[in-house]
C-alpha positions in Angstrom: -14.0 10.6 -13.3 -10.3 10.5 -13.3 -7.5 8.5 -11.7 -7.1 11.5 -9.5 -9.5 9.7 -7.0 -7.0 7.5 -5.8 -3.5 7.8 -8.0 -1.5 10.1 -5.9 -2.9 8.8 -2.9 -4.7 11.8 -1.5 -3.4 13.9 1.3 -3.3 11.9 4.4 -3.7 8.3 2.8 -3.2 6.2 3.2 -3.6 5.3 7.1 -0.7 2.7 8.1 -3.0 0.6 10.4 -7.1 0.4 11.4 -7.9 2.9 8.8 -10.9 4.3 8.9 -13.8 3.5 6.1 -14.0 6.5 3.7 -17.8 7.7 3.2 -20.6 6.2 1.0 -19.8 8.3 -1.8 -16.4 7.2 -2.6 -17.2 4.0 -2.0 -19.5 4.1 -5.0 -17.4 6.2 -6.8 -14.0 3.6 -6.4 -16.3 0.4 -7.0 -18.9 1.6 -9.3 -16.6 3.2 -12.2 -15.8 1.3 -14.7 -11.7 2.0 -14.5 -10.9 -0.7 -17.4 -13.1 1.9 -19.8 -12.0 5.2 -18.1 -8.1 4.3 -17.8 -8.1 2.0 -21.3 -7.1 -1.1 -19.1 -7.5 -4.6 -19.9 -8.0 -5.4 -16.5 -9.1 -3.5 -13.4 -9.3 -6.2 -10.7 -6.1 -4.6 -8.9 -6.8 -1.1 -9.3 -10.2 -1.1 -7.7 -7.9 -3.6 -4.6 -5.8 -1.1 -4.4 -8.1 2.3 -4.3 -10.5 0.4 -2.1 -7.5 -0.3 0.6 -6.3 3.3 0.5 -9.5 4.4 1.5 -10.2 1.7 4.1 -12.7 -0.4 2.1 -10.8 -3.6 3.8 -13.0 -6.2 3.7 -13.5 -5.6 -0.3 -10.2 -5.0 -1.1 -9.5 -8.5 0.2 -12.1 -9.9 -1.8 -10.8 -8.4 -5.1 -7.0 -9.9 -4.0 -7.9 -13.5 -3.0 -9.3 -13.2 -6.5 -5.6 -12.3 -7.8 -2.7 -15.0 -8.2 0.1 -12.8 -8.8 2.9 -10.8 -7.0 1.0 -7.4 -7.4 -2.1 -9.4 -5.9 -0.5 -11.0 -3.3 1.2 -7.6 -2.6 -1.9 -5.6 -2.3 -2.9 -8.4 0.0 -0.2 -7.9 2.4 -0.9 -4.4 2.4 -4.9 -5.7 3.4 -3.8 -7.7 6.2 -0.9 -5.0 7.4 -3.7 -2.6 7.4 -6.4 -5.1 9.4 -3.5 -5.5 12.2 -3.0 -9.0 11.1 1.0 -8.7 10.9 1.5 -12.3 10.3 -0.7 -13.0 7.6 1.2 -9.9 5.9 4.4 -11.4 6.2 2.9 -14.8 4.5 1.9 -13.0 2.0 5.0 -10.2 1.4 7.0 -13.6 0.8 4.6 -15.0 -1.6 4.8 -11.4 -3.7 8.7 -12.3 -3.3 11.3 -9.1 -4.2 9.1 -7.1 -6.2 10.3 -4.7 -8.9 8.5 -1.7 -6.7 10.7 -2.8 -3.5 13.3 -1.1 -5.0 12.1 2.4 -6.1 10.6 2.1 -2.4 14.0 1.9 -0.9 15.5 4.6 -2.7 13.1 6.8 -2.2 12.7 5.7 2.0 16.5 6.6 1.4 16.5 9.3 0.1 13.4 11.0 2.5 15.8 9.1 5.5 19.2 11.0 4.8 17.2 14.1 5.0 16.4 13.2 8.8 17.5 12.1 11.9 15.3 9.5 13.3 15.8 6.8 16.0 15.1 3.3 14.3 13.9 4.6 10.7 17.2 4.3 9.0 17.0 0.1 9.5 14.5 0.8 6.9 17.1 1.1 4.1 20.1 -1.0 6.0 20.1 -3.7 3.8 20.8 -3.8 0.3 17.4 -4.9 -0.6 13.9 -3.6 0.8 13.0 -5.9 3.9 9.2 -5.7 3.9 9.1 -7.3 7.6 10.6 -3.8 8.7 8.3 -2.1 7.8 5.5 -4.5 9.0 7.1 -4.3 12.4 7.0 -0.5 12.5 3.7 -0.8 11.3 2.6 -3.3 14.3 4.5 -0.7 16.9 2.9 1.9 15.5 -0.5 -0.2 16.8 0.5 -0.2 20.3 1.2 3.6 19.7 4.9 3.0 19.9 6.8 5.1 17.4 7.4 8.5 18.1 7.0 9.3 14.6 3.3 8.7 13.1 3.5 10.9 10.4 6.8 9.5 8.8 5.5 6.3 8.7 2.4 7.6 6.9 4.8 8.8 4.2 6.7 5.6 3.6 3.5 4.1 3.7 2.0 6.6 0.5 4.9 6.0 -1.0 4.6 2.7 -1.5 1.4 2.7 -2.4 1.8 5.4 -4.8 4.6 3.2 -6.3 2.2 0.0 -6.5 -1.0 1.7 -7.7 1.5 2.6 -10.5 3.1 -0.4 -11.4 -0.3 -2.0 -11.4 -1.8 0.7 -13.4 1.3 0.6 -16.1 0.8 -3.7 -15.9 -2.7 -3.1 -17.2 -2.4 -1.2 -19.6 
């Protein structure tokens, strides 16, 4: 077993909102492996959060986060309730995470993919000088009511974050 499971996110993961539940399998696979052993971490609380949200596992993932007092926890959290279509229970909890260290490598990087592009809305994304979580919770929430006219982009700001959380978690653990 090997971090490849879930660190990239796989190719089309994760799914911005209502995600569907992966299969039987990688449910046993994500909560059954002992990622503290296979990964030499100290803790895997918040890896197994994370790689059970990617792959629509909601309800657990939320379990493992409520368990969680810090930023990363209350991130992964807002990611849950994002996912669930609860977009003001994210926003409670993207304040309590507060300006994370992976906020900005998220910005650059929604920058950078941005500039590259020409799309009606996106660029408030990277406005401000700092990453504004509640943008991207209110694309997120359009996106719901099948609003933007651009699904697939906001799949890939959505992988990248989680890419960039699953590794600051995995490099916290460690």
């Amino acid at each position: 077993m090997t971090i490849d499971l879930f660190h990239p996110a796989p190719e089309g993961l994760p799914v911005p909102v209502n995600p569907p539940r992966g299969g039987d399998k990688i449910y046993r696979l994500v909560s059954g492996t002992d990622w503290r052993q296979v990964l030499h971490l100290r803790s895997d609380r918040l890896v197994r959060a994370g790689a059970l949200w990617l792959y629509g596992f909601l309800d657990e993932a939320h379990r493992l986060t409520q368990q969680d007092s810090s930023p990363e926890g209350a991130y992964w959290h807002a990611l849950v309730h994002r996912s669930e279509g609860d977009f003001s229970n994210a926003l409670y909890w993207f304040r309590r995470a507060g300006a994370h260290p992976v906020q900005a490598r998220l910005r650059a990087g929604v920058r950078e993919a941005m500039s590259e592009r020409s799309l009606e809305g996106w660029q408030t994304l990277v406005e401000s000088p700092q990453w504004e979580p509640a943008r991207l919770v209110e694309l997120c929430e359009q996106s719901s009511r099948g609003e933007p006219a651009h699904p697939a982009v906001l799949q890939e700001v959505v992988r990248m974050e989680y890419d960039l959380l699953m590794e600051f978690v995995l490099d916290q653990a460690r």
